[in-house]
C-alpha positions as CSV (number, residue, x, y, z in Angstrom):
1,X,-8.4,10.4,13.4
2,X,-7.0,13.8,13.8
3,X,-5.1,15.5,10.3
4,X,-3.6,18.7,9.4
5,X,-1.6,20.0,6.7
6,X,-0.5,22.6,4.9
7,X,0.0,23.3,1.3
8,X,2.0,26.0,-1.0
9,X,2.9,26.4,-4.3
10,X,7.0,27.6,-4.3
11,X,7.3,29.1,-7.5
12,X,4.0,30.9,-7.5
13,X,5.9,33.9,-8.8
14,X,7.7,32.8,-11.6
15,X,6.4,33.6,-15.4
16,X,6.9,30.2,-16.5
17,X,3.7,28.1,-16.5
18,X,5.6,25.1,-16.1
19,X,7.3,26.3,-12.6
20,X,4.1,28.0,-11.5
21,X,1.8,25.0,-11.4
22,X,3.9,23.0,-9.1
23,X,2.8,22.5,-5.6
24,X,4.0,20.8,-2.6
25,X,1.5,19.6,0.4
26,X,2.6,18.1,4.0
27,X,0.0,16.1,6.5
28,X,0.0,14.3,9.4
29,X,-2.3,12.3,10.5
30,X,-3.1,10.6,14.5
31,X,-4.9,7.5,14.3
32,X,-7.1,6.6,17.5
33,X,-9.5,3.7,17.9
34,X,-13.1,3.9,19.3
35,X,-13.2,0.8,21.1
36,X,-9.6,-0.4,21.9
37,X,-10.4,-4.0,22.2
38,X,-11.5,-4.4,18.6
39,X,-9.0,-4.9,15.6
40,X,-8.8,-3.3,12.4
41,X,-9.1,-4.3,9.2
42,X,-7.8,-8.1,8.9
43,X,-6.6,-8.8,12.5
44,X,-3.8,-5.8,12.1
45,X,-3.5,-3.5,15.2
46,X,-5.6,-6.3,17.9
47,X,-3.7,-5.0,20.9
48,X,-6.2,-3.9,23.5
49,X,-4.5,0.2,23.0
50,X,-6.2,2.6,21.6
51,X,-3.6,4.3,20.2
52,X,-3.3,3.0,16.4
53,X,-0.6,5.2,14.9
54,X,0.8,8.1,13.4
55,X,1.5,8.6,9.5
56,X,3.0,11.6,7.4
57,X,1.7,12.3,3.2
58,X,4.2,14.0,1.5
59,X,3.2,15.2,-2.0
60,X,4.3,17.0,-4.9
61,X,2.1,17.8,-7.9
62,X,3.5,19.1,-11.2
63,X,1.6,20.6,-14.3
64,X,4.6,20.4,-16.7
65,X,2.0,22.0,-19.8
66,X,-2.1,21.7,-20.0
67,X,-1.9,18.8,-21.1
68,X,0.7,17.3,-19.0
69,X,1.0,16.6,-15.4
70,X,3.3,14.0,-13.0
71,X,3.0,13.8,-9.2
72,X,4.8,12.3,-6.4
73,X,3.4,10.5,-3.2
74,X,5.3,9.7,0.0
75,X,3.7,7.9,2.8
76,X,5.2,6.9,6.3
77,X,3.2,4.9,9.2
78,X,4.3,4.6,12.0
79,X,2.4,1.9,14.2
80,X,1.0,2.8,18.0
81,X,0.1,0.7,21.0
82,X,-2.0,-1.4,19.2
83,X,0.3,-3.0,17.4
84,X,2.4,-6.0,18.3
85,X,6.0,-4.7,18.9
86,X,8.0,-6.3,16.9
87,X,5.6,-4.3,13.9
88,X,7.8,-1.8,12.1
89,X,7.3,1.4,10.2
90,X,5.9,1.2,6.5
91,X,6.9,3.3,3.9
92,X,4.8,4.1,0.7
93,X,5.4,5.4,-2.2
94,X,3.2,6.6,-5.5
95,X,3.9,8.4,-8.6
96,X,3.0,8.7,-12.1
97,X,2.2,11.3,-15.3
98,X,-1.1,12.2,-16.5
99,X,-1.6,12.9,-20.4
100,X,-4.8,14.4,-21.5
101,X,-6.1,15.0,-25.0
């Protein structure tokens, strides 16, 4: 596998603590296999290619207060070789609030 990213906070300027702690982060990542004859997981990806896939994270995090924080995930895969053609792309997608007292 092969990943890089980046990751920057937009409103790192602003006075408000609520803008300040958001940040948004990008990767990509290149999925290989070591042997190409052997599947993954549960029989996915069994072509005899070593080339699994590619897949993008897209992510924001928000500290709204202290006490008080929601993020965002988005996920794309997007199958190689080794898959079977007819496999399309899969989309994820995560979010939720943290409360802490």
């Amino acid at each position: 596998m092969f990943k890089t990213g980046f990751s920057f906070t937009p409103f790192s300027w602003a006075d408000a603590f609520y803008l300040k702690k958001m940040s948004l982060s990008a990767k990509y990542l290149y999925y290989l296999k070591d042997k190409k004859e052997a599947p993954i997981g549960q029989g996915e990806a069994n072509l005899p290619q070593s080339f699994i896939g590619q897949g993008i994270d897209i992510s924001l995090r928000w500290q709204i207060f202290y006490d008080l924080s929601a993020y965002i995930n988005y996920g794309l895969f997007i199958p190689g070789d080794a898959y079977d053609s007819t496999e399309g792309n899969r989309n994820f997608i995560m979010c939720g609030a943290n409360f802490s007292l």
